[in-house]
ZABA-66436 format. One line per field, with one value per residue (C-alpha): y, z, x; residue in three letters; residue number from 1. Coordinates in steps of 0.25 Angstrom, whole numbers, padded with zeros to 4 digits, always signed. Each point is the difference from the previous one (the first is absolute). Example, Ala and Ser with C-alpha at 12.3 -4.5 7.8 and 13.67 -1.06 7.14 Angstrom:
BEGIN
yy [-0018/+0014]
zz [+0031/-0002]
xx [+0049/+0006]
type [ALA/SER]
seq [1/2]
***
This chain:
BEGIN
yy [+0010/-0015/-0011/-0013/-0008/-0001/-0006/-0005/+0001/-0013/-0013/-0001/+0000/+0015/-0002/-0011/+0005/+0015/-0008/-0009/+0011/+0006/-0009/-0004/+0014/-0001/+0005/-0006/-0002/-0003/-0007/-0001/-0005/-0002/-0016/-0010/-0009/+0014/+0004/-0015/-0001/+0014/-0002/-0016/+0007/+0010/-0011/-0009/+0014/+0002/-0014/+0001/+0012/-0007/-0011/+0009/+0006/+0014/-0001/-0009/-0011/+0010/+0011/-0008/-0004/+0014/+0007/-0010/+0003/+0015/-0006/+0001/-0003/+0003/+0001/+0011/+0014/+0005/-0006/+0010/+0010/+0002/+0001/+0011/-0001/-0008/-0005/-0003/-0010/-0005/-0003/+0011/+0006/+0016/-0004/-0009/+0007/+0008/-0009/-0004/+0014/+0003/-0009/+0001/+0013/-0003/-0010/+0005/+0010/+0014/+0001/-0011/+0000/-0007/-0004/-0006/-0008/+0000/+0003/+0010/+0004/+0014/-0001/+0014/-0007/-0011/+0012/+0008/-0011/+0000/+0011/+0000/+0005/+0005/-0013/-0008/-0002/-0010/-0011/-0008/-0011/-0011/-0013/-0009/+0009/-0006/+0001/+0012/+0014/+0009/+0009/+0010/+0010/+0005/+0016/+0005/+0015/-0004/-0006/+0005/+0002/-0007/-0012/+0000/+0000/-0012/-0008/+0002/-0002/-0013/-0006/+0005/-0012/-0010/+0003/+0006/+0012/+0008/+0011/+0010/+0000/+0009/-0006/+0000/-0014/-0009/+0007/-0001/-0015/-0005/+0015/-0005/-0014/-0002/+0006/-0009/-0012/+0003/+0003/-0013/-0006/+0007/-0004/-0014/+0002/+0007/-0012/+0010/-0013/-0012/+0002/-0007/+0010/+0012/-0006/-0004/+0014/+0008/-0012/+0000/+0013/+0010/-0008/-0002/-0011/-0004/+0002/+0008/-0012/-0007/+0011/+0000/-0013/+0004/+0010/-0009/+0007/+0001/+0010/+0007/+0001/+0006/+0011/+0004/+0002/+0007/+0009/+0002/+0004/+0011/+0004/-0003/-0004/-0012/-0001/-0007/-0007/-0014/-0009/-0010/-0010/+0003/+0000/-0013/-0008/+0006/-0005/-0014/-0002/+0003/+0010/-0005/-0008/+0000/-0008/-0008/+0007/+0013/+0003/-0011/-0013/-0003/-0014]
zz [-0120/+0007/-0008/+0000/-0010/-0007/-0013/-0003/-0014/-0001/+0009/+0000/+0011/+0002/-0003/+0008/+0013/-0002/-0003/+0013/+0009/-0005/+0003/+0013/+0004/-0002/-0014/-0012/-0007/-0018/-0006/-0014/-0011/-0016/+0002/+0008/+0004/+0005/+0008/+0005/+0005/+0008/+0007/+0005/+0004/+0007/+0008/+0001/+0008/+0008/+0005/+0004/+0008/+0007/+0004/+0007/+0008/-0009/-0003/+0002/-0008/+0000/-0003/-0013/-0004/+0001/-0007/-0011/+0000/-0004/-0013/-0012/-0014/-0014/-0013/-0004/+0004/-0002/+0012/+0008/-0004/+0016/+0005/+0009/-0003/-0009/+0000/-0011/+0002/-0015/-0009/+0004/-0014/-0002/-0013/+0005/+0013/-0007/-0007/+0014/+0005/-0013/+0003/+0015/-0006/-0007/+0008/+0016/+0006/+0000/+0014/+0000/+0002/-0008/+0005/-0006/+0006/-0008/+0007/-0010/-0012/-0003/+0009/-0007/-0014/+0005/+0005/-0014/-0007/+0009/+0000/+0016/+0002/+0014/+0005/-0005/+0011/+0000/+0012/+0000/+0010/+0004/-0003/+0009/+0001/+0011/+0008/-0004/+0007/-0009/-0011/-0010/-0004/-0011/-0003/-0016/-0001/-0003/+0009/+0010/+0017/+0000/-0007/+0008/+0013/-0004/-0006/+0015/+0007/-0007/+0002/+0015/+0002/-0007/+0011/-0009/+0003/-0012/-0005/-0010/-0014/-0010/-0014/-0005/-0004/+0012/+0009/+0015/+0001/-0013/-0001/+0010/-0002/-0013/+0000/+0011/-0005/-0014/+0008/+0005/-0014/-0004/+0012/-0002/-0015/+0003/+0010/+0010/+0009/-0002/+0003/+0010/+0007/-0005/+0005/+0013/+0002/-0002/+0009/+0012/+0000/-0004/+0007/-0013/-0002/-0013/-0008/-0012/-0010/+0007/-0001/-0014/-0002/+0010/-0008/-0015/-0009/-0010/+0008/+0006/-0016/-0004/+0012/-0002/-0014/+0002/+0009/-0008/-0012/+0008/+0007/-0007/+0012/-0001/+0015/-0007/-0012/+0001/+0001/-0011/+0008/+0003/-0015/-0002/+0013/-0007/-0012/+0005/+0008/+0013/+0006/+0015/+0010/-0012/-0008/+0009/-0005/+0003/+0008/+0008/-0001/+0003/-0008]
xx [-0234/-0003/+0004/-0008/+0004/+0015/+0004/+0013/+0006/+0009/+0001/+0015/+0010/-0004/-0013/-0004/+0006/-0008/-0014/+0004/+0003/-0013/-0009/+0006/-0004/-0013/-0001/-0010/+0014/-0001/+0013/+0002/+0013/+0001/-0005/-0008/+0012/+0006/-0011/-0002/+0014/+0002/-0013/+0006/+0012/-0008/-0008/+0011/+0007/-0014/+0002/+0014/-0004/-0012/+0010/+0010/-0013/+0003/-0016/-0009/-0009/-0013/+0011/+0004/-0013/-0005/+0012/-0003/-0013/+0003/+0009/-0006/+0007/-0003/+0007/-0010/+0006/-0014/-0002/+0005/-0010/-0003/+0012/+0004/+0015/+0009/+0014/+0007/+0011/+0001/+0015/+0009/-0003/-0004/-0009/-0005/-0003/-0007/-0009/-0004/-0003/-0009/-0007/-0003/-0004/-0010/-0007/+0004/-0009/+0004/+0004/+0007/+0015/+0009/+0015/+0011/+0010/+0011/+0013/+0008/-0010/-0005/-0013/-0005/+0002/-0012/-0006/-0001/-0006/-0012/-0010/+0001/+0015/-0003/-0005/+0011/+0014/+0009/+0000/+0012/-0001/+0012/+0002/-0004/-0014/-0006/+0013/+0006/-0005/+0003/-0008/+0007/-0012/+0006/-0005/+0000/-0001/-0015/-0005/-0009/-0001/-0012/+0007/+0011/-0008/-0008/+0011/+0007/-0012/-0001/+0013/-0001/-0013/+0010/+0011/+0010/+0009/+0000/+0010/-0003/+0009/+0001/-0003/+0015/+0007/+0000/-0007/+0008/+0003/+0005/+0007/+0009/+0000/+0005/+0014/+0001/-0004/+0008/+0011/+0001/+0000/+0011/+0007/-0003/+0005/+0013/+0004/+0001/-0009/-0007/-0016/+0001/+0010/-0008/-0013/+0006/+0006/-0013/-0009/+0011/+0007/-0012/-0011/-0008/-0008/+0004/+0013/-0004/+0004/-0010/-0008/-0001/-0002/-0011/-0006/+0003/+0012/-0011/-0006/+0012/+0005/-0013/+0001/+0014/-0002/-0012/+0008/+0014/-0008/-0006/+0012/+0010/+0010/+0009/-0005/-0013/+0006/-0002/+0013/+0005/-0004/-0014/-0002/+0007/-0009/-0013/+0004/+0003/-0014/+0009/-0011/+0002/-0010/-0013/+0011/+0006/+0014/+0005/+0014/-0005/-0006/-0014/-0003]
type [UNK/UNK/UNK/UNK/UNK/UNK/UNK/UNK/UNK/UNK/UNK/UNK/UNK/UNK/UNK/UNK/UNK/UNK/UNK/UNK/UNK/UNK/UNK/UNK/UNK/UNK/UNK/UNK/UNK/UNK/UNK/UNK/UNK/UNK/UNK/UNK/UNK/UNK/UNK/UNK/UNK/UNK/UNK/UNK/UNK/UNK/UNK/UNK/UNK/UNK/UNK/UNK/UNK/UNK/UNK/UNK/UNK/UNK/UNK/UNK/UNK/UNK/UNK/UNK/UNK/UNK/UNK/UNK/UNK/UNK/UNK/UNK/UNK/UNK/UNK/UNK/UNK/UNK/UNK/UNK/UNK/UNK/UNK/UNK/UNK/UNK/UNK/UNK/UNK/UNK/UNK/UNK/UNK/UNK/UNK/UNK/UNK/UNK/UNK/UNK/UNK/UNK/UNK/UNK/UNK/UNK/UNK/UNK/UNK/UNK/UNK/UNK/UNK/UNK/UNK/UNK/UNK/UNK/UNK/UNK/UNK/UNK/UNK/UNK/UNK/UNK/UNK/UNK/UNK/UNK/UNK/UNK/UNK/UNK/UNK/UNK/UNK/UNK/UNK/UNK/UNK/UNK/UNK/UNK/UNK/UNK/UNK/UNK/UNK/UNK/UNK/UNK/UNK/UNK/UNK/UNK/UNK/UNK/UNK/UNK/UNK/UNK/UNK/UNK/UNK/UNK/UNK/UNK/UNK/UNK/UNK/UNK/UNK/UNK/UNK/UNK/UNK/UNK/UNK/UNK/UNK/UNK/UNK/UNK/UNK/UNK/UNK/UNK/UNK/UNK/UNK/UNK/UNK/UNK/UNK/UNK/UNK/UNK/UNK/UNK/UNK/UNK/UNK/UNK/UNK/UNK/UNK/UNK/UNK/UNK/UNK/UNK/UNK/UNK/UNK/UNK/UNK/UNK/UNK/UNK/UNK/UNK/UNK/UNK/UNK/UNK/UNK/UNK/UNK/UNK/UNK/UNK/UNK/UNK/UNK/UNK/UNK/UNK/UNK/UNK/UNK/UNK/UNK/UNK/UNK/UNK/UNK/UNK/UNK/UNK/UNK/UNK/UNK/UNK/UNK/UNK/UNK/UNK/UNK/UNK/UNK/UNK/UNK/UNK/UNK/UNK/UNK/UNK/UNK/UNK/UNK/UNK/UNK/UNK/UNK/UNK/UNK/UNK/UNK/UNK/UNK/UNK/UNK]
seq [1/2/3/4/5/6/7/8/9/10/11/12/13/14/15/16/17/18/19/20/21/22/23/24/25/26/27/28/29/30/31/32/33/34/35/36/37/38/39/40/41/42/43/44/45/46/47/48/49/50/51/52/53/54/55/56/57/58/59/60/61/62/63/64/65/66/67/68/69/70/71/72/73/74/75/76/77/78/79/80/81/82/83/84/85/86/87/88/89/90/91/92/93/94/95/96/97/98/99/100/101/102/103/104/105/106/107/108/109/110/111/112/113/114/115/116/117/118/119/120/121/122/123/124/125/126/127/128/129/130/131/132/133/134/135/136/137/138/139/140/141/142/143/144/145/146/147/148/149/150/151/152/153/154/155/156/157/158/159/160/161/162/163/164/165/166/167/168/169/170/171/172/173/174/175/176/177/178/179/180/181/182/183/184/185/186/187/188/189/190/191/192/193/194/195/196/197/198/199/200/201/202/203/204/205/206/207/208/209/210/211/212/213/214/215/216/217/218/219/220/221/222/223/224/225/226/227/228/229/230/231/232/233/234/235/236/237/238/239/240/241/242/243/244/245/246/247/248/249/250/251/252/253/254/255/256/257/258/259/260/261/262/263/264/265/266/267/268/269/270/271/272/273/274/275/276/277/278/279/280/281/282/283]
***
């Protein structure tokens, strides 16, 4: 199936980056959120990123008038009644992913696929409130969008060839490498992920290190780009709260169970760079 135009439930962080990358790519590209002020400001933050890149000669000043050109916004989901495909990147909520999905439902065309972007939810339990189950997959993009290359299609015992082949197909024209997951908690990345990040919590809790050793003992002596407490902050601890819960309730494994003080940081407004707290400073 060829996709022309693509809409984009949620102009967030994740949002923003998926309608980005998908106008840049030559796609009529539709953005939505819950408000206005919402929608206003991920489509500023989207320029603002389209004129950095113009600056550093990654595209040029036609490129970024063009690929902005392609982005629509609306706050009416009926809107995207000519939508080819859909990705949802809404509140990491199943109920109200669900919400979202009826309601793609009943205003996308039949063919159209709808995706979700979520990182650890039950992507067949979106797919069962829709009428559609066959065309709906989950594709879990990284943060930041436009520079990370990676694509998680996730599969649900549902979905169909034909879905699977165009959600690849897709991601291949936005020069992403995509690997298939099965729809279980997690999927590939954050399956592995997680025990690691938590374990560097509970280390930090223990006094085992300071974060700045633990940090410094990931980045210099496994060549990884960030230590995983600056990772999480990274990420946001609200997010990384709501994942490993998500995952411990299905699992059950003390692997996934989120530390003390995880908890506590949420608690405190401590959720990383978005605050300007988490492990580390960012005022």
């Amino acid at each position: 199936m060829e996709i022309k135009t693509v809409g984009v439930i949620g102009c967030g962080q994740m949002g923003r980056g998926i309608a980005e990358v998908c106008a840049r790519h030559g796609y009529q590209t539709k953005v939505t959120d819950v408000s206005q002020e919402l929608l206003d400001n991920g489509v500023q933050l989207i320029e603002r990123s389209l004129t950095v890149a113009a600056k550093r000669g990654k595209m040029t000043e036609q490129d970024k008038d063009d690929t902005l050109s392609r982005l629509h916004r609306t706050l009416d989901i009926g809107d995207f009644g000519d939508c080819d495909l859909v990705i949802e990147a809404a509140v990491e909520n199943l109920e109200e992913k669900k919400k979202v999905f009826v309601k793609l439902d009943e205003v996308c065309p039949s063919h159209s696929v709808l995706a979700s972007n979520t990182s650890c939810l039950s992507v067949l339990d979106m797919a069962m409130s829709t009428n559609r189950p066959d065309k709906v997959i989950g594709m879990h993009f990284f943060n930041p969008v436009p520079v990370m290359k990676l694509v998680e299609i996730v599969k649900t015992i549902v979905s169909s060839d034909e879905t699977i082949d165009t959600s690849r197909s897709f991601a291949d024209t936005l020069e992403k490498t995509v690997i298939l997951a099965q729809d279980s908690p997690g999927f590939i990345v954050n399956r592995l992920l997680m025990p690691y990040l938590l374990g560097a919590v509970r280390m930090l809790e223990s006094g085992v290190a300071s974060k700045g050793d633990i940090d410094q003992g990931m980045v210099l002596g496994c060549n990884h780009p960030m230590g995983p407490l600056t990772l999480l902050d990274y990420i946001g601890l609200d997010t990384s709260y709501f994942i490993a819960s998500a995952m411990y309730e299905e699992f059950k494994d003390p692997l996934y169970a989120p530390p003390i003080l995880v908890k506590k940081m949420v608690a405190a407004g401590h959720l990383g760079r978005k605050s300007g707290k988490g492990f580390f400073d960012y005022k």
